[in-house]
N, C-alpha and C positions, 0 to 999 in steps of 0.2 A: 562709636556704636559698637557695640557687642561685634566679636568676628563670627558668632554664629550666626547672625543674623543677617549678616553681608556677604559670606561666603560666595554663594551663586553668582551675586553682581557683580565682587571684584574678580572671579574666577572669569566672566563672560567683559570684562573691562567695561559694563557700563558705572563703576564705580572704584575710583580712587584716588589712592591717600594726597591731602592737601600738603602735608609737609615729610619728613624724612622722617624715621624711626625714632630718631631722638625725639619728636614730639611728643610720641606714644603714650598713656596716660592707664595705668594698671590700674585696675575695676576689680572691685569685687563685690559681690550683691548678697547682703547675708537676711535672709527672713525670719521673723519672730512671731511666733503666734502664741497666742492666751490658752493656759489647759483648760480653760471650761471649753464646752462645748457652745459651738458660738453659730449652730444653723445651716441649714442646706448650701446657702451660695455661698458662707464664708466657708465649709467645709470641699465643698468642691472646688474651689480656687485654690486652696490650700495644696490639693490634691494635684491641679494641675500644677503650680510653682514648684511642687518635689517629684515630679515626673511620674507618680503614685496612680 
């Protein structure tokens, strides 16, 4: 899972790691969107994914 997303839980230990670091598994989430303009909900999601 994302560590921003667990932060709180593993900080309050109702969540932790199943195995040792070496499991660890680097993430990266890259988004692409279309230059047309593609509409209110797909514009406002767009917005929320780039913190915008």
């Amino acid at each position: 899972m994302p560590q921003t997303l667990v932060e709180d839980d593993i900080g309050q230990g109702r969540l932790v790691a199943a195995a040792t670091s070496e499991w660890a598994v680097p993430l990266e989430i890259r988004l692409y969107r279309d230059s047309e303009l593609l509409g209110k909900a797909a514009n406002a999601f767009w917005n929320t994914a780039v913190g915008g």
